[in-house]
Phi, psi and omega in degrees: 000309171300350175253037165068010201253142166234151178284142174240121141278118210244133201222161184200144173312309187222191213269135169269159160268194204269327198316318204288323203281336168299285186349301175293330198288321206293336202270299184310305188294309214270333178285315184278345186075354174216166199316146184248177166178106174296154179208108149269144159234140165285138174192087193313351178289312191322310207085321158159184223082206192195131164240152196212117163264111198244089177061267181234000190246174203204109170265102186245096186266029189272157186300314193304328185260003187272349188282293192302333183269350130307324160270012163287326202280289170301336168263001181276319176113012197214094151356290212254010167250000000 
């Protein structure tokens, strides 16, 4: 952590190739501002996408919660946000 480097946990629906798994790590280093080192696992629950544990924060770009947060949206009534 003092030479700037962070752990990423990376959880992903199916095995990345290395470009997408590069992809994320470069997307990660511009959200933190600092160097990542990655460790991905598969879990096919997810669905697709990707959730990434980065120090304390949680990125969850996964199909499953973008599914939940649609259906809060329909049963809550609200269409059009």
């Amino acid at each position: 952590e003092k030479r700037g480097i962070v752990e990423a946990n990376i959880t992903t629906a199916i095995e990345l190739t290395n470009k997408e798994k590069k992809s994320i790590e470069d997307m990660l280093k511009q959200y933190t501002g600092k160097e990542i080192n990655p460790h991905f696992v598969v879990d096919n629950s997810i669905k697709g996408g990707f959730v990434a544990q980065v120090e304390d924060k949680i990125i969850d770009a996964s199909l499953q919660r973008q599914l939940e947060l649609l259906m809060k949206k329909l049963v809550e009534g609200r269409f059009n946000n």
